[in-house]
C-alpha positions as CSV (number, residue, x, y, z in Angstrom):
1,X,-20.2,-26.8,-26.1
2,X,-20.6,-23.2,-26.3
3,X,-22.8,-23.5,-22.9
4,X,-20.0,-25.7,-21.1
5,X,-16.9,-23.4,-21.8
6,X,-19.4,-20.6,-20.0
7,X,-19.9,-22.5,-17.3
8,X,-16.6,-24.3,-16.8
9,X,-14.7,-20.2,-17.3
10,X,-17.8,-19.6,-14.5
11,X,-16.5,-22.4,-12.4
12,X,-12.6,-21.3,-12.9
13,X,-13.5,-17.4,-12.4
14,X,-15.3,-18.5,-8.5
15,X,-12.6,-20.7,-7.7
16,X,-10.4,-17.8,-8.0
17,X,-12.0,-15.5,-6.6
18,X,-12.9,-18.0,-3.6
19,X,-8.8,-18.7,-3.1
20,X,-8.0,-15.0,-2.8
21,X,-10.8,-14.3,-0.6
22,X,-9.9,-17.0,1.8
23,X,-5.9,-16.3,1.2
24,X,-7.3,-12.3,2.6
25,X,-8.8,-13.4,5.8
26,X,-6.2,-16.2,6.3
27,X,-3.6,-14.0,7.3
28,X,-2.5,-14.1,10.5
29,X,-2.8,-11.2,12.8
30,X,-0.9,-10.7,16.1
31,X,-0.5,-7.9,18.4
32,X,1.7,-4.8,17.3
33,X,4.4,-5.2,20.1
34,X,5.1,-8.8,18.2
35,X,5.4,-7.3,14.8
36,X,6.5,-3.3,15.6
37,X,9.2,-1.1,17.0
38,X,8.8,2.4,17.9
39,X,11.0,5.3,15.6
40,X,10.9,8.4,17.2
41,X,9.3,9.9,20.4
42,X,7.8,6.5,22.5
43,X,5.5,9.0,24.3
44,X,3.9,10.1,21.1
45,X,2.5,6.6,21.0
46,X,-0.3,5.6,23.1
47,X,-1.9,1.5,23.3
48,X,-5.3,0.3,24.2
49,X,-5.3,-2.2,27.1
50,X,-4.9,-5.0,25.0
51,X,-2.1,-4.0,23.2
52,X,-4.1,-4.7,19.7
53,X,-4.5,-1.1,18.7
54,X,-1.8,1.8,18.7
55,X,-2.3,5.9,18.4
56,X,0.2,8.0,16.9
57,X,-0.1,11.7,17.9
58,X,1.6,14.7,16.2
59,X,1.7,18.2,17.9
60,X,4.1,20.5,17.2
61,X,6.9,19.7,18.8
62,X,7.0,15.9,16.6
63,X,5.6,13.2,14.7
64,X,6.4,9.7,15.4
65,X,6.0,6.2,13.6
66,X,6.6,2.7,13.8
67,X,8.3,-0.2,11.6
68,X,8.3,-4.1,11.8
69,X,10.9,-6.1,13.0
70,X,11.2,-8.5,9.8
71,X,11.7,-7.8,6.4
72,X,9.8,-9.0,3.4
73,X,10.2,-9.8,-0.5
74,X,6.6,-10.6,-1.8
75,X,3.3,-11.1,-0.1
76,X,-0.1,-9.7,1.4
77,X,0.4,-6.8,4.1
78,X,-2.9,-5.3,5.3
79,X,-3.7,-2.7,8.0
80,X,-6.6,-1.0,9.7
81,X,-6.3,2.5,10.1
82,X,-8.5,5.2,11.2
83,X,-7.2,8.9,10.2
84,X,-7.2,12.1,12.0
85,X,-10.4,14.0,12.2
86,X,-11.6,17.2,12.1
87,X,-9.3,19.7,10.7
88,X,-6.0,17.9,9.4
89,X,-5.1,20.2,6.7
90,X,-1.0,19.8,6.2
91,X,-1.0,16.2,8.2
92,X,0.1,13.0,6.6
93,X,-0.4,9.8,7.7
94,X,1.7,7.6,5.7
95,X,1.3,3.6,5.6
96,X,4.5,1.9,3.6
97,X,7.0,-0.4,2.7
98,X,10.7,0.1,2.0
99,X,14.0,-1.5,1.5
100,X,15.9,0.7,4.0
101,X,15.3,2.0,7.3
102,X,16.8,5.5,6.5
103,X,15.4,6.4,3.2
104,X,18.4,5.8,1.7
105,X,19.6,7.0,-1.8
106,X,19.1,3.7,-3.3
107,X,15.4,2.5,-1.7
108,X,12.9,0.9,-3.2
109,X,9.4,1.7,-1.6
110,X,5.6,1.3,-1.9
111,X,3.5,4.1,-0.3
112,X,0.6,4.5,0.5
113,X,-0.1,8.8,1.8
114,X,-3.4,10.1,3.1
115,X,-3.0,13.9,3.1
116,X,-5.7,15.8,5.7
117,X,-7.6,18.2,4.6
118,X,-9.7,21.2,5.9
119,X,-12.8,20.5,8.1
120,X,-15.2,18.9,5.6
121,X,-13.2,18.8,2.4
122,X,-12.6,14.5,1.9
123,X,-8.8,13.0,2.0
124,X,-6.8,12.6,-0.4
125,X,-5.1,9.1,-0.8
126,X,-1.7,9.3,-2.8
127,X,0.1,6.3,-4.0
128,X,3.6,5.9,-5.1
129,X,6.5,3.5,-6.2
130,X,10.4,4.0,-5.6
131,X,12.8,1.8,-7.6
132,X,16.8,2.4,-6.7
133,X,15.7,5.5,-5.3
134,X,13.9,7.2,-8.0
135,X,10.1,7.6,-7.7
136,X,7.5,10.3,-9.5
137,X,4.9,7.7,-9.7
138,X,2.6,9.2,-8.3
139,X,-1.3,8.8,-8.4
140,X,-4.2,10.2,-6.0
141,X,-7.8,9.1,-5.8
142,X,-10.5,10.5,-3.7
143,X,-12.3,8.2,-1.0
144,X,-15.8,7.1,-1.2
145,X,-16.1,6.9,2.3
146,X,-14.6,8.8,5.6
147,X,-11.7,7.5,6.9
148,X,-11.5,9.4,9.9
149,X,-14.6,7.6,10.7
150,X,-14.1,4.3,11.7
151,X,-11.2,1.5,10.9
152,X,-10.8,0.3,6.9
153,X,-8.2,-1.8,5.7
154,X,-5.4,-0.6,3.3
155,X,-3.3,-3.6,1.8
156,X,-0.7,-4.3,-0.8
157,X,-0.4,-7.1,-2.8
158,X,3.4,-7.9,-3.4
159,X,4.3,-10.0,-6.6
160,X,6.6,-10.8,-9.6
161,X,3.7,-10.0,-11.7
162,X,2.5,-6.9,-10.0
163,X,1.9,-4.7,-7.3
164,X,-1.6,-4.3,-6.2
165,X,-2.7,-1.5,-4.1
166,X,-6.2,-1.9,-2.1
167,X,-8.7,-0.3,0.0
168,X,-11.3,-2.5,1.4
169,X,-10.7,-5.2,-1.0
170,X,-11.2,-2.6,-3.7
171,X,-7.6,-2.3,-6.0
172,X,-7.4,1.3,-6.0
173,X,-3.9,0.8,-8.2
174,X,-2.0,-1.9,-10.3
175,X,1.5,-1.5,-11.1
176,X,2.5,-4.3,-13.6
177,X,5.7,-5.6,-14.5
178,X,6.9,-6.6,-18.0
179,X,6.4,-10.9,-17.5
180,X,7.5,-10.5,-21.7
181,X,10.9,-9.2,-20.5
182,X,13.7,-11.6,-18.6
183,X,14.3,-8.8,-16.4
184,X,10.7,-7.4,-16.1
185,X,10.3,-3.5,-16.7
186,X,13.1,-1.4,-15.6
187,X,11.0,0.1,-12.6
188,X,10.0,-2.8,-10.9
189,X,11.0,-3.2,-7.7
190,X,11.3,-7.3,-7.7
191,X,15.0,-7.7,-5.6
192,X,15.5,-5.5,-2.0
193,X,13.0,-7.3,0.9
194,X,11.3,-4.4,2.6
195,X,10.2,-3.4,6.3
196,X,6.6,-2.0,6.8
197,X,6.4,1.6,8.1
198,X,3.4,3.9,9.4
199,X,3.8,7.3,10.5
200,X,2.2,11.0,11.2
201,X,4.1,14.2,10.4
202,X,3.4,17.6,9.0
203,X,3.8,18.3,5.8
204,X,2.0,21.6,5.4
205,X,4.4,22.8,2.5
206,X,3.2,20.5,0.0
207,X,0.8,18.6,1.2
208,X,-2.7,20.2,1.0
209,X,-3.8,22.5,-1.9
210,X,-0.1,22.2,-2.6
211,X,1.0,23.6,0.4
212,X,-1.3,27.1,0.7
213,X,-3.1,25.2,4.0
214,X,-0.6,25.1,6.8
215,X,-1.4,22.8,9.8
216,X,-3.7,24.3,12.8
217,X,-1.5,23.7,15.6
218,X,-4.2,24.9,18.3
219,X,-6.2,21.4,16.7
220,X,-2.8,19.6,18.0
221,X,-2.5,16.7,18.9
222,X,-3.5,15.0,15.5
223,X,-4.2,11.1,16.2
224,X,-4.0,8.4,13.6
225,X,-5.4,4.9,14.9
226,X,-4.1,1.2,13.8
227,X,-5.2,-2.4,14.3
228,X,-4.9,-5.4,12.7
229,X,-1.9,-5.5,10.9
230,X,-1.4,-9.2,8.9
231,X,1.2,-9.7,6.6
232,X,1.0,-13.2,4.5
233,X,4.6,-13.2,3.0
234,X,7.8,-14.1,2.6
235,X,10.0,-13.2,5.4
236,X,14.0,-12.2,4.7
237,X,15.8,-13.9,7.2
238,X,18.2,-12.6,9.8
239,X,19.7,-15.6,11.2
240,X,23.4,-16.6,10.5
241,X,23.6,-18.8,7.6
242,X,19.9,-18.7,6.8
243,X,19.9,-18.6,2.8
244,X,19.7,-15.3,1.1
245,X,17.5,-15.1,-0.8
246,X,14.6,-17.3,0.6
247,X,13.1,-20.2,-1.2
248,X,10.0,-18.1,-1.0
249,X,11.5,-15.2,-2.8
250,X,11.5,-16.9,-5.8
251,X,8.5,-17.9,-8.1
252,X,7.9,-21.0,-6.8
253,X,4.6,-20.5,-6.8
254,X,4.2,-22.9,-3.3
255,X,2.2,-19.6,-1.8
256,X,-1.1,-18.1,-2.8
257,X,0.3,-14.7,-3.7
258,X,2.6,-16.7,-6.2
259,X,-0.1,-18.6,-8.0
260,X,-2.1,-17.3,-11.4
261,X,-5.1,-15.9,-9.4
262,X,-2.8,-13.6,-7.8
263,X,-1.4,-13.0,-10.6
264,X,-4.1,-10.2,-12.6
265,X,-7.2,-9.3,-11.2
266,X,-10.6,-11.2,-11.8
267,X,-13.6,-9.7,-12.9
268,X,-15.2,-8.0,-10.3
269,X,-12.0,-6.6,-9.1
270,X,-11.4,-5.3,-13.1
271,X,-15.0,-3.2,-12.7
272,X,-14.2,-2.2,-9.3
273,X,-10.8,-0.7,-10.6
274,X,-12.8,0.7,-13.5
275,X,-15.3,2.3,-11.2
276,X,-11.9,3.6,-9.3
277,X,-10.6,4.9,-12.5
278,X,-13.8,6.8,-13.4
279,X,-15.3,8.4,-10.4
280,X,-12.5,8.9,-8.1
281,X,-9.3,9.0,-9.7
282,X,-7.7,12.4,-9.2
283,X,-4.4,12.2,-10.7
284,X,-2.4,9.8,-12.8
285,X,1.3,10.8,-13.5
286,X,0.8,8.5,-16.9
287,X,-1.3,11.1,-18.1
288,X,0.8,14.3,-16.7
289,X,2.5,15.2,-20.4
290,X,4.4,18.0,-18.6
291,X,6.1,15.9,-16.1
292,X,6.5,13.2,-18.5
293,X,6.4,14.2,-22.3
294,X,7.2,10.5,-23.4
295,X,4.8,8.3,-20.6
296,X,7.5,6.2,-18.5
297,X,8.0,2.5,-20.0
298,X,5.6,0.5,-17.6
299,X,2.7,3.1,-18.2
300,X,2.4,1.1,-21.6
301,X,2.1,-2.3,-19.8
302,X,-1.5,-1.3,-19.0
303,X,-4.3,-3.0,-19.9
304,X,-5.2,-7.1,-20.6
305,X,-6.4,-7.7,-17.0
306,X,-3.3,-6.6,-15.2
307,X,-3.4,-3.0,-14.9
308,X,-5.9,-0.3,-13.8
């Protein structure tokens, strides 16, 4: 009997793993102008000849950046993005979600931040979660590869259960809700549909070596490259008398993101977030007893499959 629970847990553990891999490359993919608008200056933004990859320059006049049309409550979002080379000490490309177009007082957010560096020194990738406008969740890993590079793919995985931040398939970063608690943790965003941003823009006060390496404008104009955005989720609507909230906004479970393998990570994506955890893990505001002498409430939700 002992033999057969192995295999059938086997059996269960592939089929899982087989649904989230297929529900990855199932998303669909269109061109930016479908799924984009331009913020800021147009002529900061340049577009290969078949409109499937955009550039965003900074030089020191502006940055500029992009969001989509649609909003959306839960769901797969991945992009390809290929950073600024060279020397990008005090530039930020940033790669997010968030409930308001303005940053408003109230916002919740997801972000992804890469934060250049000098010539030869690696990126840093920050991570962060705004809930009713409060964030400080900060955490920042090193990469094991060079984004500036080629393409790689940064993703979130939006759910009731938790928030999973990747990097070429690899989850980088789980931030779990509280399933125990009607209301799930107090710092969960779970309610306000969000847009998707990208942008570049200088932020050589805080942003490298905390600020003591200011930008090199004679390296100007800093490029940041995009492709293949896909977003497999549940999108608000904006027509009149279209319901509010969606059917798909609530745990239906009819979508893959909704369903238990979505739900914690499996095995292999447990020792690739170890692996995360113990080679390239830079900073972890859970840990940061000066910011945070008592460790906020979902810091203790850790753990069990669900969290990294």
């Amino acid at each position: 009997m002992g033999s057969r629970r192995r295999d059938l847990l086997a059996l269960a553990a592939a089929a899982a793993a087989l649904l989230l891999s297929c529900s990855f490359r199932g998303a669909s993919a269109s061109s930016f102008g479908d799924n984009f608008e331009i913020t800021g200056a147009e002529d900061h933004v340049k577009t290969s000849a078949d409109g499937q990859t955009w550039y965003l320059y900074l030089d020191n006049k502006t940055g500029v950046g992009f969001q989509t049309k649609e909003r959306y409550l839960f769901g797969w979002f991945s992009m390809k993005l290929k950073l600024v080379g060279n020397d990008s000490a005090g530039v930020v490309t940033a790669y997010y979600m968030c409930s308001d177009v303005d940053a408003a007082p109230q916002r919740d957010e997801l972000d992804f931040e890469f934060l250049g560096n000098r010539t030869g020194q690696p990126y840093i990738i920050q991570t962060n979660v705004y809930h009713n406008g409060v964030g400080g969740r900060e955490m920042r890993h090193s990469l094991w590869f060079d984004p500036t590079a080629d393409f790689h793919t940064y993703a979130i995985l939006w759910n009731a259960k938790h928030i999973v931040f990747f990097v070429d398939k690899v989850p980088i970063r789980v931030y779990p809700n509280d399933a125990s608690k009607p209301g799930g943790n107090a710092f969960f965003p779970v309610a306000k549909p969000m847009y998707i941003f990208s942008s570049i823009w200088n932020a050589d006060d805080w942003a490298t070596r905390g600020g003591l390496e200011k930008t090199d404008w004679a390296k100007a104009p800093f490029v940041s490259s995009y492709r293949d955005f896909a977003a497999d989720a549940c999108a608000w609507p904006t027509e009149p008398g279209a319901p509010s909230p969606p059917a798909c906004a609530a745990a239906t479970g009819d979508s893959w993101w909704d369903q238990p393998p979505a739900w914690a990570l499996d095995e292999a994506q447990r020792m690739d977030n170890a692996w995360v955890a113990r080679n390239v893990l830079i900073y972890d505001y859970c840990d940061d007893r000066k910011r945070f002498p008592a460790p906020p409430e979902e810091c203790a939700l850790r753990g069990a499959g669900t969290a990294s």
